[in-house]
GURO-693525 format. One record per residue (C-alpha): x, y, z; residue number from 0; residue in three letters. Coordinates in Angstrom, 2 decimals. Layout:
REM residues N
> px_py_pz_k_r
> X_Y_Z_NUM_ALA;
...
END
This chain:
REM residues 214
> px_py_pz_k_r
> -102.67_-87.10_22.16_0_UNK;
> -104.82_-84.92_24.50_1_UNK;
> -107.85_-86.00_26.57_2_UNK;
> -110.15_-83.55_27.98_3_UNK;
> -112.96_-83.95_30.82_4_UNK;
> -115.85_-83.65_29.28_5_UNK;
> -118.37_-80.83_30.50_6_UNK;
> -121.78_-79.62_29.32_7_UNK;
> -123.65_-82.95_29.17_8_UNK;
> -126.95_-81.00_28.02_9_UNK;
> -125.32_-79.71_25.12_10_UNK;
> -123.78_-83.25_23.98_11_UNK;
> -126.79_-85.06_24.43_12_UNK;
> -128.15_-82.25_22.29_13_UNK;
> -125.72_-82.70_19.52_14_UNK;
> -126.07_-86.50_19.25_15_UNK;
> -129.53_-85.94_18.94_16_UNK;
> -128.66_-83.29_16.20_17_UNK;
> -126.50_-85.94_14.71_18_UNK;
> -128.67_-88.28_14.51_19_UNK;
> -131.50_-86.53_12.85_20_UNK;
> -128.67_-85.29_10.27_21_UNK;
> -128.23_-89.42_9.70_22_UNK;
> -132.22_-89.48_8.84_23_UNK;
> -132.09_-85.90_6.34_24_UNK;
> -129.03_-87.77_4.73_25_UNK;
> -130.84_-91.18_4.41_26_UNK;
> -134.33_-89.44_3.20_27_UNK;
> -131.97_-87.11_0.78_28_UNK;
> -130.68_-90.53_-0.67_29_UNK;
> -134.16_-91.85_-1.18_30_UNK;
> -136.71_-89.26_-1.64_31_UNK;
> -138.95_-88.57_-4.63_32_UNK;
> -140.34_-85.42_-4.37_33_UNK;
> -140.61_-82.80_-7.81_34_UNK;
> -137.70_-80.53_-8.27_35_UNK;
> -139.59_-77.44_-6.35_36_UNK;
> -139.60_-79.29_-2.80_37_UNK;
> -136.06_-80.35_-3.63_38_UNK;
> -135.00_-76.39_-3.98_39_UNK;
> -137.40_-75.08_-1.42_40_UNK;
> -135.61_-77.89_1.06_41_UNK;
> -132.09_-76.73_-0.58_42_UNK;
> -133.16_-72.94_1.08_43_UNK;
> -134.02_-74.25_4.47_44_UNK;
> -130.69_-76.06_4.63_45_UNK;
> -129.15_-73.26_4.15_46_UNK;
> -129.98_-71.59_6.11_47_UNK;
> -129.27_-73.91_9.01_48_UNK;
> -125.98_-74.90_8.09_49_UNK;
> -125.53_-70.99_8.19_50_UNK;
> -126.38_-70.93_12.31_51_UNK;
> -124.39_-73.85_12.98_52_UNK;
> -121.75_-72.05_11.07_53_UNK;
> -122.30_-69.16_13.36_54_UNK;
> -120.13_-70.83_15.96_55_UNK;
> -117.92_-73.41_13.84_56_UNK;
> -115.13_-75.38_15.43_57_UNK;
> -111.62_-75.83_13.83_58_UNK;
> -111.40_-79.39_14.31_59_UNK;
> -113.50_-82.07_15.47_60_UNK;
> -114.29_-83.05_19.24_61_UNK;
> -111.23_-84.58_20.83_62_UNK;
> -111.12_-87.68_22.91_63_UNK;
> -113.04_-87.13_26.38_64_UNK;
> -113.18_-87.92_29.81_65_UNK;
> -116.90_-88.39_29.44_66_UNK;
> -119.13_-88.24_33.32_67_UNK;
> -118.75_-92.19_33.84_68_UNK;
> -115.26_-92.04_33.19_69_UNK;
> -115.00_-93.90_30.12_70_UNK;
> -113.09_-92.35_27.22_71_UNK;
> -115.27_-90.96_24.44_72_UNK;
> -114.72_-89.59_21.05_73_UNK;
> -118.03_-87.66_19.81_74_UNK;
> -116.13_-86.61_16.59_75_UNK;
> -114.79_-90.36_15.07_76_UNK;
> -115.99_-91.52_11.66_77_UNK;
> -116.91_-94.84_12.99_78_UNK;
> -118.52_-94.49_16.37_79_UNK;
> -118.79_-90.62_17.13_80_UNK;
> -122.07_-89.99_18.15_81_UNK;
> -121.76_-86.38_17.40_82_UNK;
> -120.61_-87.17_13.75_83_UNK;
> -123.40_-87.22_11.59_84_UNK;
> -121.26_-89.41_9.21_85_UNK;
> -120.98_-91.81_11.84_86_UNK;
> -122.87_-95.29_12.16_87_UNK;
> -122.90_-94.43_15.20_88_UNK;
> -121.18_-98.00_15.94_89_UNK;
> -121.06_-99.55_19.18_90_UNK;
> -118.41_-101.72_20.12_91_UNK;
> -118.98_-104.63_22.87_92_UNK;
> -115.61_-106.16_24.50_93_UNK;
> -115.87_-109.72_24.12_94_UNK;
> -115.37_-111.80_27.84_95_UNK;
> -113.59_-114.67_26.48_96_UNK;
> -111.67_-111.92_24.15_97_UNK;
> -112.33_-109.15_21.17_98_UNK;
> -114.42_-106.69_20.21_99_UNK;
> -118.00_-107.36_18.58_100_UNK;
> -120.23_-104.81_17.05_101_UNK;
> -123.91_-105.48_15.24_102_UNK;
> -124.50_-102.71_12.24_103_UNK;
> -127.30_-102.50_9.84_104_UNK;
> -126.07_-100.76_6.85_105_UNK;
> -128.10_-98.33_4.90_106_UNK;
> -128.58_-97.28_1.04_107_UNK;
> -126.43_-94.12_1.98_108_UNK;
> -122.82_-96.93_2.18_109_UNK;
> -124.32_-98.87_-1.10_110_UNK;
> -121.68_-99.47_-4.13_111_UNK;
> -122.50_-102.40_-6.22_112_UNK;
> -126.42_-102.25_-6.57_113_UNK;
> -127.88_-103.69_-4.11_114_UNK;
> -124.64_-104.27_-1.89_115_UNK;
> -122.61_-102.15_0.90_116_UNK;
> -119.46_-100.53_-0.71_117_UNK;
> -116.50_-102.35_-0.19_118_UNK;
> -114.59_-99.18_1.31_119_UNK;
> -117.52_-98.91_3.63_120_UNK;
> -117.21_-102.61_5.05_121_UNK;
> -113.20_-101.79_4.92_122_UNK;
> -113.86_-98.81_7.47_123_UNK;
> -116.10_-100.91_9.91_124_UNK;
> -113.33_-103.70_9.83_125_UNK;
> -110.59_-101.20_10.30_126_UNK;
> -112.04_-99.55_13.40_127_UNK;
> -112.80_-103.51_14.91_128_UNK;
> -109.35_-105.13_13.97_129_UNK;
> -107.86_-101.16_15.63_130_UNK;
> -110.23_-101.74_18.92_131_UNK;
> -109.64_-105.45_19.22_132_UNK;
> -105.49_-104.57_19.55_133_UNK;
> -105.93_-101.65_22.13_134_UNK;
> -108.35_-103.61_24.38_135_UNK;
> -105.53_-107.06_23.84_136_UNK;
> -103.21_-103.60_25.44_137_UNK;
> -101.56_-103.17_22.05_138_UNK;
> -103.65_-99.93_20.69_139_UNK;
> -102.05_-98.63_17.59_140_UNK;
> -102.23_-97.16_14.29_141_UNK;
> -103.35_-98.95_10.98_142_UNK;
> -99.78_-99.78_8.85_143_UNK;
> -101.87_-102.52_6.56_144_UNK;
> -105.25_-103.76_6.12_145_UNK;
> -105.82_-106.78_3.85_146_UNK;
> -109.32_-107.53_3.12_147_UNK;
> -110.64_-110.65_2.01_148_UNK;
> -114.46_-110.24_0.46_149_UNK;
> -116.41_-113.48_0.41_150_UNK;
> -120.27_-112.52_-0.41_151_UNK;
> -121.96_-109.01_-0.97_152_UNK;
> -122.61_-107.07_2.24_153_UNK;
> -126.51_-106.28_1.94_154_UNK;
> -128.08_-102.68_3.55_155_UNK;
> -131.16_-102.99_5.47_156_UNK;
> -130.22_-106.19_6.57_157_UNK;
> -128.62_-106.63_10.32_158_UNK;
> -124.86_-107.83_10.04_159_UNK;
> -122.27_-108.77_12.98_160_UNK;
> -118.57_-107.16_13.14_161_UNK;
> -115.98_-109.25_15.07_162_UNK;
> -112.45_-108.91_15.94_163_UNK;
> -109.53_-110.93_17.75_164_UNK;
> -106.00_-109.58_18.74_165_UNK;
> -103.83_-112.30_17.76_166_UNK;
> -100.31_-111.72_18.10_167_UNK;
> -97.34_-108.65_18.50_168_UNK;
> -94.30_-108.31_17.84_169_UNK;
> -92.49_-105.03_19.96_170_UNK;
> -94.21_-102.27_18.50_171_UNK;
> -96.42_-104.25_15.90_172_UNK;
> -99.96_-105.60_16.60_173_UNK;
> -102.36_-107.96_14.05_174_UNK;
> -105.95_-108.91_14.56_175_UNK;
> -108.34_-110.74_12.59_176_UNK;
> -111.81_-109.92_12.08_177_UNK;
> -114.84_-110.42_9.77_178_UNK;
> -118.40_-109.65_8.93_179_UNK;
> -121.12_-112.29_9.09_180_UNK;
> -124.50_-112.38_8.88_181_UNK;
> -126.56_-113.36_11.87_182_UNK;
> -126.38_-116.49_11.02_183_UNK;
> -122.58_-116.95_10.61_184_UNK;
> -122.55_-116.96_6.79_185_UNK;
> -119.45_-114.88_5.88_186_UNK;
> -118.90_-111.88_4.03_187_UNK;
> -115.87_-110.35_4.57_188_UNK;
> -112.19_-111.02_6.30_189_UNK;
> -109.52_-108.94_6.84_190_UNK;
> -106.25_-108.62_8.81_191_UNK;
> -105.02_-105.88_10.19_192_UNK;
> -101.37_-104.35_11.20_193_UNK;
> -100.95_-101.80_13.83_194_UNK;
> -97.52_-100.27_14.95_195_UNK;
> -97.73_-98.70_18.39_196_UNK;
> -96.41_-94.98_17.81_197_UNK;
> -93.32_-94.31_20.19_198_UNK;
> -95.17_-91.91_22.25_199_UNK;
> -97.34_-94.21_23.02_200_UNK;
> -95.70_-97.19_24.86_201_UNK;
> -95.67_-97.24_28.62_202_UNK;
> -92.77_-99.95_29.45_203_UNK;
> -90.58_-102.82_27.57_204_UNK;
> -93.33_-104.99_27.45_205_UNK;
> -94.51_-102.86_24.53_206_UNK;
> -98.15_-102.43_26.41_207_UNK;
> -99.49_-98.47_25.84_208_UNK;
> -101.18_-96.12_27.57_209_UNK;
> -103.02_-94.37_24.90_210_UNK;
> -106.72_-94.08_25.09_211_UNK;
> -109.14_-96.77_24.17_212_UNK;
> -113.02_-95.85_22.82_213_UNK;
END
């Protein structure tokens, strides 16, 4: 896994703020109204902007980072990349008295059943907080199984609390629980997740890694 220092803060800050109003064309895309000519006439203008970003396209997306304050960053994740327009972007708090925690509002873009988040969607979110909850326990990992547990229907629009808790390992295997609650505590969704520490990864017998932690 490679780590670079991060450099050109001017152009990041730029491209989260390009990512972000990519989040708001998606969201108004989902949910606009306008006749069939504004739709097109839009369609051209995209264009050609996608055509000048394409003008200097990476292969890949941005790696892990070094970022100025000398926490680890990745810009490019699905889950928590600020640069990512697909991106939430979630942020996850480390829990004092243990875990992860992260507060989301889902939008219309992640709904499945009408009315409700997509169950894939919620999966993702859960993923990434039983994944983060592991590697800040010292056990960071890749997913092997996820076993979700769905309770109520997630609603969009509607602020909703991710949790997470390391709970045991085994050598190179990790679980954590998590869920997502409303505010209140009602509860939508469990899960339990399985993470197996690749080889490469592990620093000494006591199976604790080295491997970066966003």
């Amino acid at each position: 896994m490679t780590i670079e220092t991060a450099t050109g803060e001017a152009r990041v800050e730029a491209l989260c703020a390009l990512a972000e109003q990519t989040r708001e064309l998606m969201e108004a895309v989902a949910m606009t109204g306008v006749a069939a000519e504004e739709l097109a006439a839009v369609t051209a203008e995209l264009r050609a902007l996608t055509d000048r970003l394409d003008a200097a396209g990476r292969t890949a997306p941005h790696p892990f980072e070094i970022a100025p304050d000398g926490s680890v960053r990745t810009l490019g994740n699905a889950v928590i990349g600020a640069g990512n327009p697909f991106a939430f972007p979630l942020v996850v708090e480390r829990l004092a008295e243990g875990g992860v925690r992260a507060a989301v509002t889902f939008r219309p873009l992640h709904e499945g059943p009408p009315g409700a988040v997509h169950g894939g969607i919620s999966a993702m979110v859960l993923d990434h907080l039983l994944g983060q909850a592991a590697a800040a326990a010292g056990f960071a990992g890749m997913t092997a199984t996820l076993s979700m547990s769905y309770r109520a229907p997630v609603p969009y629009g509607t602020p909703v609390v991710a949790t997470a808790r390391h709970t045991r390992a085994e050598g190179r295997k990790s679980w954590s629980d998590g869920r997502l609650s409303l505010p209140d505590g009602t509860l939508l969704v469990e899960a339990t997740g399985l993470f197996v520490t690749p080889a490469a990864w592990v620093r000494d017998s006591s199976g604790r890694v080295s491997s970066p932690r966003p």
